[in-house]
FIFIMAR-644376 format. One record per residue (C-alpha): chain; residue number from 1; x, y, z; residue in one letter. Coordinates in steps of 0.1 Angstrom, whole numbers, plus 5000, padded with zeros to 4 digits. Example, Ala and Ser with C-alpha at 12.3 -4.5 7.8 and 13.67 -1.06 7.14 Angstrom:
+--------+-----+------+------+------+--------+
| chaine | num |   px |   py |   pz | residu |
+--------+-----+------+------+------+--------+
|      A |   1 | 5123 | 4955 | 5078 |      A |
|      A |   2 | 5137 | 4989 | 5071 |      S |
+--------+-----+------+------+------+--------+
REM end
This chain:
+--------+-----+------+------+------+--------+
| chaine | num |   px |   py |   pz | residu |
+--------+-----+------+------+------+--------+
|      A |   1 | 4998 | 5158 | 5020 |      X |
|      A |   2 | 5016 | 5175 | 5051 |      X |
|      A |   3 | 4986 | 5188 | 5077 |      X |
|      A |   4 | 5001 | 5214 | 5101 |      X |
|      A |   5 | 4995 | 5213 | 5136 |      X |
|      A |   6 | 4977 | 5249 | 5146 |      X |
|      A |   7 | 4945 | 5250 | 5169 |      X |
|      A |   8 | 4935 | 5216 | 5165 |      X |
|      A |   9 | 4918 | 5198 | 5196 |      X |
|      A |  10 | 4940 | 5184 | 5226 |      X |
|      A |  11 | 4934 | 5152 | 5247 |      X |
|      A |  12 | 4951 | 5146 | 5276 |      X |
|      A |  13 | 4955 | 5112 | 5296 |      X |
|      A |  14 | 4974 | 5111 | 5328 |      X |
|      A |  15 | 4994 | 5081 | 5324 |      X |
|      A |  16 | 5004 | 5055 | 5355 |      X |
|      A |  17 | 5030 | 5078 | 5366 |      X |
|      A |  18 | 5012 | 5110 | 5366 |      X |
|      A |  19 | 4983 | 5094 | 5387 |      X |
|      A |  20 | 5011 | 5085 | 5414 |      X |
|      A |  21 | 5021 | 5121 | 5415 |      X |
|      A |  22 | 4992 | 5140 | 5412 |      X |
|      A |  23 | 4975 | 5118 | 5441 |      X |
|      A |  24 | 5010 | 5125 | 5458 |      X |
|      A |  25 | 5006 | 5164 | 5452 |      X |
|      A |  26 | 4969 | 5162 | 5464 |      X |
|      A |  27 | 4978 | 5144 | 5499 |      X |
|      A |  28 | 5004 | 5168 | 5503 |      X |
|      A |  29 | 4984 | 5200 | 5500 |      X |
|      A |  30 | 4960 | 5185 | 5527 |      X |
|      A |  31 | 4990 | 5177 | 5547 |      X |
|      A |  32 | 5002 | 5213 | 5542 |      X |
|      A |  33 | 4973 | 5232 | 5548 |      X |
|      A |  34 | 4965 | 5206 | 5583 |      X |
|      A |  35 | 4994 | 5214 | 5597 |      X |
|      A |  36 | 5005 | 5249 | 5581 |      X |
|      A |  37 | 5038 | 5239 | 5577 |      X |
|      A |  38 | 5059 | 5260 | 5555 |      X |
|      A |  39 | 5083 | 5232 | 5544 |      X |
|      A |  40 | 5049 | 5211 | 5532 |      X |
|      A |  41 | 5039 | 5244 | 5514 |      X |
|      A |  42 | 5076 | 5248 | 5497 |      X |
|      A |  43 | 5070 | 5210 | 5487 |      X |
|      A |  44 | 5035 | 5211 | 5472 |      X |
|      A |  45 | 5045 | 5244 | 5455 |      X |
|      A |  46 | 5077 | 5230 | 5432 |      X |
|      A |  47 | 5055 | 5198 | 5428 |      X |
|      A |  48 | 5026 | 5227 | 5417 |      X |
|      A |  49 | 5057 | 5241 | 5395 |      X |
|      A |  50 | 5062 | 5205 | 5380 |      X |
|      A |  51 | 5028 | 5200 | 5371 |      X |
|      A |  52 | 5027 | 5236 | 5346 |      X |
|      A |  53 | 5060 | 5232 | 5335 |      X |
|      A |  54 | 5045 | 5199 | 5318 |      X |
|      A |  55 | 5015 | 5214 | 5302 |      X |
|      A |  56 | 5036 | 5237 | 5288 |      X |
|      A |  57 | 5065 | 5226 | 5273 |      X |
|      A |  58 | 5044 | 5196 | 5263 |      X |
|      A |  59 | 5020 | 5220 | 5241 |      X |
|      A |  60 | 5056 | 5236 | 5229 |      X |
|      A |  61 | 5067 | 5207 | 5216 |      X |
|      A |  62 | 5038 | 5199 | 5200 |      X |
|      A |  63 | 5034 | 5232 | 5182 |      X |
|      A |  64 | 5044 | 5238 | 5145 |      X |
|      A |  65 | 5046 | 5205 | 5131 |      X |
|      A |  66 | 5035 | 5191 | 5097 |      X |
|      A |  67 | 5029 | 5153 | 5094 |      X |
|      A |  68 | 5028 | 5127 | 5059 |      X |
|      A |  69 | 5021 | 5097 | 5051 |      X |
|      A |  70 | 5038 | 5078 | 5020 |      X |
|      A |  71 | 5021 | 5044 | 5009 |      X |
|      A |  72 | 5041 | 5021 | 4987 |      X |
|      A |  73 | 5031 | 5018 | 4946 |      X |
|      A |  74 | 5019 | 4984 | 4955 |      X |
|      A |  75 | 5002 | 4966 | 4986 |      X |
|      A |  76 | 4993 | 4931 | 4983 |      X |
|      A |  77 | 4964 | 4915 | 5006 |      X |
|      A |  78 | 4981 | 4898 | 5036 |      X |
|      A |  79 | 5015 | 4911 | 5025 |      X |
|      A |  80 | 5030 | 4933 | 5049 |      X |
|      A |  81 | 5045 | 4958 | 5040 |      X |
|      A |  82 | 5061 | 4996 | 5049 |      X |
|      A |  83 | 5040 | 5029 | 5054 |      X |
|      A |  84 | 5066 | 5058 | 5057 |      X |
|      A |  85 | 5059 | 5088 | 5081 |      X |
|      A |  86 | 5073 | 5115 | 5073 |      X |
|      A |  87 | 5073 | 5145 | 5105 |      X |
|      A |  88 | 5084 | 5182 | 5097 |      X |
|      A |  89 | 5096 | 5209 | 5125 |      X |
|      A |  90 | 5083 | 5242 | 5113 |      X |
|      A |  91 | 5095 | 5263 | 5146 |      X |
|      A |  92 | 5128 | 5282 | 5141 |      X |
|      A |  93 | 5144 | 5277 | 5175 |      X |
|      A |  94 | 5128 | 5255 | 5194 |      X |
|      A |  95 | 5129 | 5215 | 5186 |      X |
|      A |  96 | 5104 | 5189 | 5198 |      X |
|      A |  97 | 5110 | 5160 | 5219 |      X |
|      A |  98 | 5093 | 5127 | 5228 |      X |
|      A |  99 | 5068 | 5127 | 5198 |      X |
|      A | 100 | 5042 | 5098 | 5188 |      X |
|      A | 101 | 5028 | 5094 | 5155 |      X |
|      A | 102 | 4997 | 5070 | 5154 |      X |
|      A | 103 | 4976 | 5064 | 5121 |      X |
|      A | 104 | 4940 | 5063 | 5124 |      X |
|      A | 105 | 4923 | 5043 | 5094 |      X |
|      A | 106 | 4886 | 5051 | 5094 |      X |
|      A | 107 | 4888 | 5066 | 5126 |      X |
|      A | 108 | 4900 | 5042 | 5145 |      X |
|      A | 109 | 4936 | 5033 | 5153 |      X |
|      A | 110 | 4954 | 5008 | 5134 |      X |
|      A | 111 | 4974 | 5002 | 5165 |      X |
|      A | 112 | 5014 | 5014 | 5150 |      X |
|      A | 113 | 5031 | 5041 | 5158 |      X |
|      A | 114 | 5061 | 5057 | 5145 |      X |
|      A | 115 | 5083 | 5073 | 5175 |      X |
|      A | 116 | 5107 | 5104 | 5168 |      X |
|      A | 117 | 5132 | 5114 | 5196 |      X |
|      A | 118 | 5140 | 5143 | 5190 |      X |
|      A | 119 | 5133 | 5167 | 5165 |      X |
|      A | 120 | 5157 | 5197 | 5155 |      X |
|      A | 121 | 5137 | 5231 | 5146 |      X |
|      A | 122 | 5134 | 5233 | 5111 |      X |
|      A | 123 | 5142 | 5197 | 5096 |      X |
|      A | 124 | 5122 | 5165 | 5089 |      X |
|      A | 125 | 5124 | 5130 | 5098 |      X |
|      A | 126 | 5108 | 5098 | 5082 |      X |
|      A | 127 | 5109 | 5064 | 5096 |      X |
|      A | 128 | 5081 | 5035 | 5088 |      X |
|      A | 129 | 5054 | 5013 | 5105 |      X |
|      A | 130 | 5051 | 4978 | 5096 |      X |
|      A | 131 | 5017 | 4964 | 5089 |      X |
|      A | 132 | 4990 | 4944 | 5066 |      X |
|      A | 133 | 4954 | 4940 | 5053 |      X |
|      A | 134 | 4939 | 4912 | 5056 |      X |
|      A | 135 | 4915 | 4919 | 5022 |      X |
|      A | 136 | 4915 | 4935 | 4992 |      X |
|      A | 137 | 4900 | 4967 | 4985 |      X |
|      A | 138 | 4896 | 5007 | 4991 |      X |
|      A | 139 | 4913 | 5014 | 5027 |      X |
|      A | 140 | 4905 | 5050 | 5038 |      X |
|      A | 141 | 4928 | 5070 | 5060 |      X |
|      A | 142 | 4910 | 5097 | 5086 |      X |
|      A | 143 | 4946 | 5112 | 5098 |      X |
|      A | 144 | 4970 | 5108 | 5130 |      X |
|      A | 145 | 4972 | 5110 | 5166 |      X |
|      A | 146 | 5002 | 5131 | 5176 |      X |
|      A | 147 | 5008 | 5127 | 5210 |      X |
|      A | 148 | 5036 | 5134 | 5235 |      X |
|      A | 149 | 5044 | 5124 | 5270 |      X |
|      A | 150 | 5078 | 5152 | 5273 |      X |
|      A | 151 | 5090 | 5161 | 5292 |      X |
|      A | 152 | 5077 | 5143 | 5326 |      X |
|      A | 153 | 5057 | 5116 | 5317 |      X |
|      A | 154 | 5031 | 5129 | 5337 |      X |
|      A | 155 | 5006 | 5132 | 5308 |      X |
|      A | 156 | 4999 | 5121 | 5277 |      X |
|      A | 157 | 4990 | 5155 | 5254 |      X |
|      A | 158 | 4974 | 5147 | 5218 |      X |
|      A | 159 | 4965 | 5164 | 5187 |      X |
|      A | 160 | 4941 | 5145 | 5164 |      X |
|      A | 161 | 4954 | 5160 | 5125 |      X |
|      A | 162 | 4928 | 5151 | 5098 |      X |
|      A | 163 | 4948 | 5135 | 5070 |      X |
|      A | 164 | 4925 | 5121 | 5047 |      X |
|      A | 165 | 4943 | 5093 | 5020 |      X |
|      A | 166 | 4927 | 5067 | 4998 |      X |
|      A | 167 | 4948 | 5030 | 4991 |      X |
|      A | 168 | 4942 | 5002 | 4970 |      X |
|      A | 169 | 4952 | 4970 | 4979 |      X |
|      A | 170 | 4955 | 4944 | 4957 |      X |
|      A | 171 | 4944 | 4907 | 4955 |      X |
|      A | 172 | 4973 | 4884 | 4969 |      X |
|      A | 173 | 4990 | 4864 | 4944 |      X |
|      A | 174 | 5004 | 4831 | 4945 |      X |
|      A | 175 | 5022 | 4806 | 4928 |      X |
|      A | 176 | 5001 | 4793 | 4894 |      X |
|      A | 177 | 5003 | 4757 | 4893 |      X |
|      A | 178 | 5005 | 4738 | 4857 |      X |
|      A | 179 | 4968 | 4723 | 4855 |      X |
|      A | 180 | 4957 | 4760 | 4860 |      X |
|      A | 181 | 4972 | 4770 | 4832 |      X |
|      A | 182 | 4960 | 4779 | 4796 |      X |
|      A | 183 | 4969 | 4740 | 4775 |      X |
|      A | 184 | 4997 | 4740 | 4757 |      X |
|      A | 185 | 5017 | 4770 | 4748 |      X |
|      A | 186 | 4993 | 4801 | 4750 |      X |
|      A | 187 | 5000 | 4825 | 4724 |      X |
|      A | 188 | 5033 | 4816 | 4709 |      X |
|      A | 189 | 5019 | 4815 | 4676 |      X |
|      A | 190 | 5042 | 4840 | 4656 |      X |
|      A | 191 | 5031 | 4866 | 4629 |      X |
|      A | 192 | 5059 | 4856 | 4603 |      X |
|      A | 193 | 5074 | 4892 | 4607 |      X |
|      A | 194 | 5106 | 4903 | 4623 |      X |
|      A | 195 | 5109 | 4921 | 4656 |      X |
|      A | 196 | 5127 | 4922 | 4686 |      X |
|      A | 197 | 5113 | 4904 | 4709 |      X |
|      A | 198 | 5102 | 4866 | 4704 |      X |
|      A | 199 | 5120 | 4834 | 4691 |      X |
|      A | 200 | 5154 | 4841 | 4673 |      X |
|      A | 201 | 5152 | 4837 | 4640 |      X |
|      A | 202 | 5185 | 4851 | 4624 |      X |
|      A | 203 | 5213 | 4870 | 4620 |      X |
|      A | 204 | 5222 | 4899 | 4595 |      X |
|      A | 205 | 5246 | 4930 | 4589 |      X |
|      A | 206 | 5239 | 4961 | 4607 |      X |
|      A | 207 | 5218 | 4986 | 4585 |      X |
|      A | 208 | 5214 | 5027 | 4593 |      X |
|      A | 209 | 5179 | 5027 | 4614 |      X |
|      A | 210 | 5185 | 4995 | 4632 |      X |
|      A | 211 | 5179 | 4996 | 4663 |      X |
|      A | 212 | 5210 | 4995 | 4681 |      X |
|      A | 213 | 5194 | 4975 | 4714 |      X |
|      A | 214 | 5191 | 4945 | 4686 |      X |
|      A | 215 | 5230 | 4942 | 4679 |      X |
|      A | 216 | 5244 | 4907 | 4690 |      X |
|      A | 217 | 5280 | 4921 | 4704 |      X |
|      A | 218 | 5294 | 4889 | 4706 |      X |
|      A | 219 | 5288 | 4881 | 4668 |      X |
|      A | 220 | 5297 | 4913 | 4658 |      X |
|      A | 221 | 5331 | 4911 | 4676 |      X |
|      A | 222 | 5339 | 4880 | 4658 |      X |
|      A | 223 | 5328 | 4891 | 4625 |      X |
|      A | 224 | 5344 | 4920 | 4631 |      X |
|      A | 225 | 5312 | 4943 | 4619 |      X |
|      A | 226 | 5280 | 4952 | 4635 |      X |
|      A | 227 | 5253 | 4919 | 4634 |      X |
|      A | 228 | 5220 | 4925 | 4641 |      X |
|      A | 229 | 5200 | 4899 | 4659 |      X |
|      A | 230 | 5163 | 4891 | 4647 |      X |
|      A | 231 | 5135 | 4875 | 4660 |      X |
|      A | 232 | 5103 | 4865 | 4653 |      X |
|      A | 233 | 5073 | 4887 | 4664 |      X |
|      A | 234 | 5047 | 4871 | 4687 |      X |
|      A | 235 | 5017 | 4896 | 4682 |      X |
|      A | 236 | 4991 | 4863 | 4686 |      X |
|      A | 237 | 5008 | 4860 | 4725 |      X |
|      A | 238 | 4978 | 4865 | 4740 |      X |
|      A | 239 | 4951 | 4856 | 4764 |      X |
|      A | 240 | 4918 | 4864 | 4775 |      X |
|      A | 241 | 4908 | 4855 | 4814 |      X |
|      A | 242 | 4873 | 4860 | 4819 |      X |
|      A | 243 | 4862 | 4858 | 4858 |      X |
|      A | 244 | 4827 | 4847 | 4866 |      X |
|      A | 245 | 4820 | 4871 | 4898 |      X |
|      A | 246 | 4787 | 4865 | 4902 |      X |
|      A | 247 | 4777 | 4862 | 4942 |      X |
|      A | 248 | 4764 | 4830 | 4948 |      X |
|      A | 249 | 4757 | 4833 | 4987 |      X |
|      A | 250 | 4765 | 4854 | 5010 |      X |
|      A | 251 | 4779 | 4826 | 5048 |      X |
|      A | 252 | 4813 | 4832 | 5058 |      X |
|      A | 253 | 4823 | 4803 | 5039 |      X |
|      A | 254 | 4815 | 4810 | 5005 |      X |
|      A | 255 | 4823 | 4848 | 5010 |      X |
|      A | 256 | 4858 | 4836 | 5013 |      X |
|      A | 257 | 4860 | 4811 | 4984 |      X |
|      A | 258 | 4848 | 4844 | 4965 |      X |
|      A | 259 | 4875 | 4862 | 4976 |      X |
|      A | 260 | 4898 | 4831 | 4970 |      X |
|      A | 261 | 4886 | 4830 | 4937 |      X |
|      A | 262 | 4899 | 4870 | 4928 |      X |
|      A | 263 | 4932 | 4859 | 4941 |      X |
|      A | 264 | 4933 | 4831 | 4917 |      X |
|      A | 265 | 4922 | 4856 | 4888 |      X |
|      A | 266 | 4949 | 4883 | 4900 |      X |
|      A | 267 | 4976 | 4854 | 4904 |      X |
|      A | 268 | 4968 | 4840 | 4867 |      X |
|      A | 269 | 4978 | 4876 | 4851 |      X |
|      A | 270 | 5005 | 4881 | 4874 |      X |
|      A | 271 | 5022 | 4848 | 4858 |      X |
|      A | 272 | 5011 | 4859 | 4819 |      X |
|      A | 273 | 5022 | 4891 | 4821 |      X |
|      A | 274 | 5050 | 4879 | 4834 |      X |
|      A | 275 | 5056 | 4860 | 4804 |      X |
|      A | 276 | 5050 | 4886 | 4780 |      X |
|      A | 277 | 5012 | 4876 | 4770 |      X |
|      A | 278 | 4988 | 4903 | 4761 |      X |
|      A | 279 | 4966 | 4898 | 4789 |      X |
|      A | 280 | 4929 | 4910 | 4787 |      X |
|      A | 281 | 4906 | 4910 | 4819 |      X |
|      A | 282 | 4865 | 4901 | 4815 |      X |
|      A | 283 | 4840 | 4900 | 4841 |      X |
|      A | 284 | 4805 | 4911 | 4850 |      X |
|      A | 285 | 4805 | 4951 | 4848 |      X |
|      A | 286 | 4841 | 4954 | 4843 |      X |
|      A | 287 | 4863 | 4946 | 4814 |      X |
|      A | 288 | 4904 | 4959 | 4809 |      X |
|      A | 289 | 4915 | 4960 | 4778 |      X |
|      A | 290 | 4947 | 4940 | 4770 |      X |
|      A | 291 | 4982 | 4951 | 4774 |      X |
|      A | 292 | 5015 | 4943 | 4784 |      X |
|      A | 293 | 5038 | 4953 | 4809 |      X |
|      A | 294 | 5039 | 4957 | 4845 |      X |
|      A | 295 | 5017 | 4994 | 4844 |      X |
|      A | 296 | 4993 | 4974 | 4830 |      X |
|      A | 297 | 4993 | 4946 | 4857 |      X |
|      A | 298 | 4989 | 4975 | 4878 |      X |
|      A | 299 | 4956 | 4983 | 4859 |      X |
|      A | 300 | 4943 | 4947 | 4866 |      X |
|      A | 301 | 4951 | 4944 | 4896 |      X |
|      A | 302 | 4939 | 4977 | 4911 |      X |
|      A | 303 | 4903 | 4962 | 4889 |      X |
|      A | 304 | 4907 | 4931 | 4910 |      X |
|      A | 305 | 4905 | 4951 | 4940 |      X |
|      A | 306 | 4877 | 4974 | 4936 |      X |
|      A | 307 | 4856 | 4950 | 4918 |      X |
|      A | 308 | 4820 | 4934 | 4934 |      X |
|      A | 309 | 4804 | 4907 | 4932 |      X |
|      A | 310 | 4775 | 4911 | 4915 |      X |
|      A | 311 | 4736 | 4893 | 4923 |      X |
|      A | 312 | 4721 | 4906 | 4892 |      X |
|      A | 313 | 4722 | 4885 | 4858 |      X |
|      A | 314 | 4746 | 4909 | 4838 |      X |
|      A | 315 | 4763 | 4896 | 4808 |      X |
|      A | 316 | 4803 | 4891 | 4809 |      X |
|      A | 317 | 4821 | 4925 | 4794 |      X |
|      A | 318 | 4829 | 4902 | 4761 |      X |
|      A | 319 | 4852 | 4917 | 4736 |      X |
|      A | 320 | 4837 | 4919 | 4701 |      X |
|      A | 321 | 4862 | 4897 | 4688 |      X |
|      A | 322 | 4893 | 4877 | 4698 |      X |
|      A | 323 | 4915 | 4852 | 4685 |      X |
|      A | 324 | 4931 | 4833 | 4711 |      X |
|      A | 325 | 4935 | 4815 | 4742 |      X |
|      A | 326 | 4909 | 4819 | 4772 |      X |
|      A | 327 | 4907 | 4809 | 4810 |      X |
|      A | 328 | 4874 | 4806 | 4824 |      X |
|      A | 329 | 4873 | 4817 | 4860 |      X |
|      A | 330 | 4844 | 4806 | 4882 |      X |
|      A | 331 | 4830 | 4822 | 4911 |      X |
|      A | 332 | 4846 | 4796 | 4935 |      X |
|      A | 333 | 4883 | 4795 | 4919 |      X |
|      A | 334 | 4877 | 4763 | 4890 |      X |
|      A | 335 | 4895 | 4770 | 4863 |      X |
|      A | 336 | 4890 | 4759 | 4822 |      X |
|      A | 337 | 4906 | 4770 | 4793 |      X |
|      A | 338 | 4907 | 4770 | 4760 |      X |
|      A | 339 | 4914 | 4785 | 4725 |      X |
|      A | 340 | 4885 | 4803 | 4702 |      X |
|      A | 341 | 4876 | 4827 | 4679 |      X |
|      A | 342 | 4849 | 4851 | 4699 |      X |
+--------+-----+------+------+------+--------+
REM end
């Protein structure tokens, strides 16, 4: 959400430069007014001059601008990835020069900035800053730092702009090796009834209502009428993943095997889902219903973010019942599977 720039707080920091010259202008004036010599005078004066005309169009080119910030759909835990700025010039005549976007998570600075040149009156600019977090989890966003050194590089001027913002990042995911894997073929246990998705079962004339996604072109070209392609539905292609996330200590070294562990839950739906399974999330407090696609990846994943590990003796969110293949996820990352009915 843009946040304008109006009244807002300045901080100014001479920077290396502007020490040299201001110490300069200082030695001068006592030189000037020692001596009372005019030239000295004339000197300190358009140094005087220099010093203003900074403030000034320093604060001007600040002045009447709106800031954004764009996070990407997804961010993955020790990914990095790119958070776009986006910087709008709301004066009519005047453009701004030299300007310095810094974001400030929590407060404090992540330590990237995003530098714009110059900036014509009335049009926006975007570029991006490169970062990463090291965790999963809610990251909150305070606002930015605007900040300019135009046009002597004398002072640094900043404007603090409260942009609050609110991301999820994800568990990372990784490769799923083979003996973490559900045993045998997980799910592909077909219905008996036609669909279009699943194993190919046959091929028949084109009928009014068909859909028209199903019709094998190549077939029909060599038939020389429409064939419809038909496959075998796989509604049992399904799996349950039930994550034990109860805390079992609380050293460095086991917090991380904990946090090892989500990673392993979040990579195990990445690689079903990929595949088409239903995939259903239980744990302690928190239980996702199952679903396919990549929206609903996003739903178990963004779960697998926000959820705690729990101390007290809750029950697993179990579904009432369920035919099909389970993983068993403990708190440390081991991995067991098998097929029931619940």
């Amino acid at each position: 959400m843009p946040r304008r720039l109006f009244r807002a707080t300045r901080k100014l920091r001479f920077t290396r430069e502007g020490k040299y010259f201001v110490v300069l202008s200082l030695g001068i004036g006592f030189a000037a007014i020692n001596t009372g010599n005019n030239l000295l005078f004339l000197v300190l004066g358009m140094m005087l001059v220099l010093i203003v005309a900074s403030g000034v169009l320093s604060e001007l080119s600040l002045r009447a601008l709106s800031v954004e910030r764009r996070s990407p759909d997804r961010i993955f835990a020790r990914r990095p990835f790119l958070m776009e700025i986006g910087l709008t010039n709301e004066k009519r005549r005047v453009p701004s020069f030299s300007i310095e976007i810094e974001d400030l998570l929590a407060g404090a600075s992540l330590e990237r900035t995003c530098y714009f040149l110059k900036l014509p009156a009335g049009k926006r600019q975007r570029t991006s800053y490169r970062t990463s977090f090291p965790r999963r989890g809610l990251y909150r966003f305070s606002g930015f730092n605007v900040s300019t050194k135009f046009p002597f590089a004398f002072f640094r001027k900043t404007r603090p702009v409260e942009s609050p913002a609110e991301v999820v990042v994800f568990p990372a995911i990784h490769p799923v090796s083979s003996r973490q894997l559900a045993s045998g073929h997980a799910g592909e246990r077909t219905s008996g009834r036609l669909d279009r998705r699943g194993d190919f079962h046959a091929l028949r004339e084109y009928q009014q209502g068909d859909d028209p996604r199903a019709i094998h072109w190549r077939k029909s070209a060599r038939a020389g009428r429409m064939m419809i392609r038909q496959n075998e539905e796989q509604e049992a292609r399904r799996i349950a993943i039930f994550f034990d996330n109860r805390r079992r200590g609380g050293s460095p070294a086991e917090l991380e095997l904990q946090e090892e562990a989500v990673c392993q839950v979040a990579s195990l739906a990445a690689h079903y889902i990929e595949r088409s399974y239903a995939v259903q999330l239980v744990a302690r407090g928190v239980s996702v219903a199952p679903g396919r696609g990549q929206r609903h990846l996003n739903r178990l994943l963004r779960a697998l973010a926000l959820l705690d590990f729990t101390t007290e003796d809750q029950p697993l969110s179990a579904p009432t019942t369920w035919t099909g293949d389970q993983l068993h996820v403990g708190p440390t990352g081991s991995v067991s599977s098998h097929h029931a009915l619940l």
